[in-house]
C-alpha positions as CSV (number, residue, x, y, z in Angstrom):
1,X,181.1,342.4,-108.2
2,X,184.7,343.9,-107.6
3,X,186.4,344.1,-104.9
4,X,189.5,347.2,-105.1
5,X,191.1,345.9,-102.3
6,X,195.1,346.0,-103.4
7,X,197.4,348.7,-101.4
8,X,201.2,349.4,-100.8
9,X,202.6,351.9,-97.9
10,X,205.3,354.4,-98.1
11,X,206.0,355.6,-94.7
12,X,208.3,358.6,-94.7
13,X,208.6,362.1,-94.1
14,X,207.4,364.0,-97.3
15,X,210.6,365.7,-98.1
16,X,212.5,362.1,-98.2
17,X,210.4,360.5,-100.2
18,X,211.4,359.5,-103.6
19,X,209.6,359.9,-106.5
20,X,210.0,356.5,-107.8
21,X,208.4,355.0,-104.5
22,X,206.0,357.8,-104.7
23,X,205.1,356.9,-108.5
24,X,204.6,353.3,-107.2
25,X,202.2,353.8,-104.6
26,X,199.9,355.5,-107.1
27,X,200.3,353.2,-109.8
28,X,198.9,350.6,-107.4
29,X,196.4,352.5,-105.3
30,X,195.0,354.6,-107.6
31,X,195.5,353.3,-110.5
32,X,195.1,349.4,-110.7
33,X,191.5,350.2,-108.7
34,X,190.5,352.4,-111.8
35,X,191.8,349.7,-114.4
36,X,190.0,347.4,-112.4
37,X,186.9,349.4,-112.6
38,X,186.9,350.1,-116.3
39,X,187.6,347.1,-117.5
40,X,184.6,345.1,-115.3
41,X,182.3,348.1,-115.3
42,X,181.6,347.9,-118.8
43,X,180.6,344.2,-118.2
44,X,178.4,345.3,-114.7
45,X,176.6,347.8,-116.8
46,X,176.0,345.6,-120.1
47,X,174.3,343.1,-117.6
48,X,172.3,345.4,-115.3
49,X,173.5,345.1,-112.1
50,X,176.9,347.2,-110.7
51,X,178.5,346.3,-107.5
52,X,182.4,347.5,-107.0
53,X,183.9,348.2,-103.1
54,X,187.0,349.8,-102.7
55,X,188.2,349.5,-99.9
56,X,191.0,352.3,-98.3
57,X,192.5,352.6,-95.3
58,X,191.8,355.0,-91.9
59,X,194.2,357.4,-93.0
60,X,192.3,359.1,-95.7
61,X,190.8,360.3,-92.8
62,X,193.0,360.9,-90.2
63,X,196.9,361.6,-90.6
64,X,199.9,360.0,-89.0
65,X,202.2,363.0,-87.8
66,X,205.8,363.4,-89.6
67,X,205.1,360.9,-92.4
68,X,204.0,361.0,-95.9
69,X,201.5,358.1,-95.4
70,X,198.6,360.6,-95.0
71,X,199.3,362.1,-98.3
72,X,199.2,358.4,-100.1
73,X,196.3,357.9,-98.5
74,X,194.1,361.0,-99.4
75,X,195.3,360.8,-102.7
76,X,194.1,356.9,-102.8
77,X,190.8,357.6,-101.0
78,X,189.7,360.7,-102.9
79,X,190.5,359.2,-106.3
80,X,188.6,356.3,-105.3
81,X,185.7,358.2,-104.3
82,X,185.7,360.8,-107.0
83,X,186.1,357.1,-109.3
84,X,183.1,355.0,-107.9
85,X,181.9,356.8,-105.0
86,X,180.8,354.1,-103.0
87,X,183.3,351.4,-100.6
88,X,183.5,349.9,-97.5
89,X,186.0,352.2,-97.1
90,X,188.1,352.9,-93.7
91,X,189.2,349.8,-92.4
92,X,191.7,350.1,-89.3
93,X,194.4,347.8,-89.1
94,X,193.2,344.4,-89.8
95,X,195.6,340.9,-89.0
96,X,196.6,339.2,-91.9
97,X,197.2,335.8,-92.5
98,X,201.2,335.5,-93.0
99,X,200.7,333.8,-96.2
100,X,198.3,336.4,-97.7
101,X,199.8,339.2,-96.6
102,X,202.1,341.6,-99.4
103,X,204.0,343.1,-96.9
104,X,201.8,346.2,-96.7
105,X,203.1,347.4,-93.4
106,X,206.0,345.2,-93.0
107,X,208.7,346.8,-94.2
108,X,207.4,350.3,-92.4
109,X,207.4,348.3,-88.9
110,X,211.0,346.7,-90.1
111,X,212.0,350.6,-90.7
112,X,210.8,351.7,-87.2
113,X,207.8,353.5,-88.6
114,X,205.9,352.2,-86.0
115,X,204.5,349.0,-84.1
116,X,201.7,346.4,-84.0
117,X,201.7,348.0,-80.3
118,X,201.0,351.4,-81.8
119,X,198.2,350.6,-83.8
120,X,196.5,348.3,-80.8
121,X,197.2,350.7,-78.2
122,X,195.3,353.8,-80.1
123,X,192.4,351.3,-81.2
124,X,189.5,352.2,-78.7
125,X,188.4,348.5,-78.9
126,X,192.3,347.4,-78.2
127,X,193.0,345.2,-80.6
128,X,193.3,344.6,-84.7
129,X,190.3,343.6,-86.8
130,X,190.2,340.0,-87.8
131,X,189.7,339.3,-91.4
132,X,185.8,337.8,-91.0
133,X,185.0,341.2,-90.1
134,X,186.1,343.4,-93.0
135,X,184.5,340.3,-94.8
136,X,181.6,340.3,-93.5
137,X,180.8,344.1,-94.1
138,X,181.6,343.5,-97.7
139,X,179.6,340.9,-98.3
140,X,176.4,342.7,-96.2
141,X,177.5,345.8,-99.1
142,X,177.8,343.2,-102.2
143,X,174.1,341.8,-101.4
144,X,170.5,342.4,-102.1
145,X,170.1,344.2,-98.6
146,X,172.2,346.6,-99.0
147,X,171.4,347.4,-102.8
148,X,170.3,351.2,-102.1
149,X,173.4,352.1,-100.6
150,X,176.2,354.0,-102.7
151,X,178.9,357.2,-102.4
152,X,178.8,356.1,-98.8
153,X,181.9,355.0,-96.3
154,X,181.7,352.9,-93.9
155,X,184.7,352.9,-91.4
156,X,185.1,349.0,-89.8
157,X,188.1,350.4,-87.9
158,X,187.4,349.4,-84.1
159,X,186.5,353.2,-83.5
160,X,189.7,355.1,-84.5
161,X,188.0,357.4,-86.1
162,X,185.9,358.2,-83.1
163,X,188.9,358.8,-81.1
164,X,190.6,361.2,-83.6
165,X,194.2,361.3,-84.8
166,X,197.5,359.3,-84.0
């Protein structure tokens, strides 16, 4: 099994943002998740059995007005899905343990991007997703039961996406 689950944020307006950051973002959304792919795919398919989960964020689905975050996003999501077709897919903001967490949205709440507030306040279920329940959704799509499922998304995101945009 592989788990694509690495991801960097670039919060600005489009016309701002450089192409050096830009560069970045793909190398490690896009990019690593493919490498990643290749290089245990070949193993998964020499022993019969083929299990990778990328998992993206909400905003391959929906975009966040005046920033380039979207774009990242869409490009992210539909390379992963045109790559492997099949991830847990949309998560909505989860917490992070401080230790384990890259900084994915720290520096774009430092820069006044936006707040933990923001994010809770348009969650329909008013609050972030704890860790055990992106978890627990992977694990449900890494075992037996769920072995005839693939190309799908499934968004754990607290029902943002059935609220609709920002």
């Amino acid at each position: 099994m592989l788990i694509n689950n690495a991801g960097i944020g670039a919060v600005a307006p489009t016309e701002t943002l450089s192409f050096e950051r830009w560069s970045r973002v793909l190398a490690v959304n896009l990019t690593g998740p493919l490498l990643c792919s290749q290089a245990v795919g070949r193993h998964m398919l020499q022993a019969g059995r083929c299990v990778i989960i990328n998992i993206g964020s909400i905003f391959g689905e929906v975009g966040m007005p005046m920033s380039c975050r979207v774009c990242r996003q869409q490009a992210r999501v539909g390379g992963l899905d045109a790559g492997t077709r099949s991830r847990v897919g949309k998560p909505g903001s989860a917490r992070r343990h401080r230790r384990a967490s890259l900084g994915l949205d720290e520096q774009d709440q430092k820069d006044g991007a936006y707040s933990p507030d923001d994010i809770i306040g348009r969650t329909p279920m008013g609050r972030y997703a704890e860790p055990h329940e992106i978890a627990a959704t992977v694990a449900f799509l890494a075992g037996d039961e769920a072995s005839f499922i693939t190309g799908a998304t499934i968004a754990v995101d607290g029902g943002w996406l059935a609220h609709g945009g920002w």
